[in-house]
C-alpha positions in Angstrom: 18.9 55.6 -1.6 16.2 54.6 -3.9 17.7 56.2 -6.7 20.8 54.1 -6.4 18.9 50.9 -6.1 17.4 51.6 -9.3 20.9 52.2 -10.8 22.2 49.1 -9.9 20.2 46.7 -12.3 20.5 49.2 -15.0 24.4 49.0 -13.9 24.4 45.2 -14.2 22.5 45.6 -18.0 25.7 47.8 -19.2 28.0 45.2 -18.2 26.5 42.5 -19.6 25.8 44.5 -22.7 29.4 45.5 -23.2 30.3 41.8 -22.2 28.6 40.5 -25.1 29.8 43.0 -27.4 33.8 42.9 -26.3 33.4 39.0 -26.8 32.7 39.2 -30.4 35.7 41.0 -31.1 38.7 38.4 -31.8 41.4 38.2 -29.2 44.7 39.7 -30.5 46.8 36.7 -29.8 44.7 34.2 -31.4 44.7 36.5 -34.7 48.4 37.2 -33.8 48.7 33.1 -34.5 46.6 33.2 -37.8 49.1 36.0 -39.3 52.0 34.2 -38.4 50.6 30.6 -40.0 49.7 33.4 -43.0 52.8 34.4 -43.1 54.4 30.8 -42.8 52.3 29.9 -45.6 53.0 32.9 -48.4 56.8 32.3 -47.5 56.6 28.8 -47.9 55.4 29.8 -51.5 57.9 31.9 -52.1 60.1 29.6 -51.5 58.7 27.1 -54.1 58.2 29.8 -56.8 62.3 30.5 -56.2 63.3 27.0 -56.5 61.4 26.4 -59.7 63.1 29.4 -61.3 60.2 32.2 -61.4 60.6 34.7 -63.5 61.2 38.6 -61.7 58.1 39.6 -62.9 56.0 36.4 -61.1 58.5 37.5 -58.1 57.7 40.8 -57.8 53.8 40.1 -57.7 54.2 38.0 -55.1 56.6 40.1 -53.1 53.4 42.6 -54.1 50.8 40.3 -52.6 52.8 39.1 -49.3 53.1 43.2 -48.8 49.2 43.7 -49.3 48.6 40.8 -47.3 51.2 42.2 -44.3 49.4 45.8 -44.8 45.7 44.7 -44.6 46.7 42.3 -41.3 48.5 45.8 -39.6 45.3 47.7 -40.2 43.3 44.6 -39.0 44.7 44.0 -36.0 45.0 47.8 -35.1 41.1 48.1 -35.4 41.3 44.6 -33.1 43.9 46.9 -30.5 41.7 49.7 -30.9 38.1 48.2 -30.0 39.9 46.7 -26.8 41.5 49.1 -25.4 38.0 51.1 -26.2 36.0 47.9 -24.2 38.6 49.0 -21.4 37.4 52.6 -20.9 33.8 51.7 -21.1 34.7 48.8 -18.1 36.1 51.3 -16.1 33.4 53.7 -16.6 30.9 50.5 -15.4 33.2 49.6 -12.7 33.3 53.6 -11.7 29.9 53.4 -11.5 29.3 50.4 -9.1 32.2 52.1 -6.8 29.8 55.0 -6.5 26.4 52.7 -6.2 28.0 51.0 -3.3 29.4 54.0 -1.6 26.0 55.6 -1.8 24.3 52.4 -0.5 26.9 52.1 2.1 28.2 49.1 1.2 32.2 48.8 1.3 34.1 48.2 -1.5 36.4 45.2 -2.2 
């Protein structure tokens, strides 16, 4: 019984450790947003560089940026997908543990 007293403040530090930390990490529909104004944006320019009669070779480097830009924003956001679904595991392993603090104090859980 005493030992799972101690357990529960140390419990409550993990949490708000891993609270702290997930909350850094940027939301995936809020950068979902930014790429799409990106996106909006580079084929807005596009657009302009077509209708003043670019030449291929001014084309093709921005047909080359647009794909570096779409490549770094996959990899981006599946570091962002990543380090969620990583705060996940380490939530349930908190919440796993308060389950088993309250059984052992004999309290019910919710």
């Amino acid at each position: 019984m005493d030992k799972c007293m101690n357990a529960v403040p140390v419990i409550k530090v993990e949490l708000i450790k891993k609270k702290a930390f997930s909350s850094s990490a940027p939301h995936p529909k809020l950068f979902l947003k930014k790429l799409v104004a990106e996106c909006e944006k580079l084929t807005s320019e596009v657009v302009v560089s077509v209708e003043s009669r670019m030449l291929l070779p001014g084309l093709i480097n921005v047909e080359d940026m647009i794909t570096w830009h779409l490549k770094s924003n996959t990899r981006e956001l599946a570091i962002i997908l990543s380090e969620r679904e990583s705060d996940k595991r380490e939530l349930e392993k908190v919440r796993h543990k308060i389950r088993a603090a309250k059984r052992d104090l004999g309290i019910k859980n919710d």
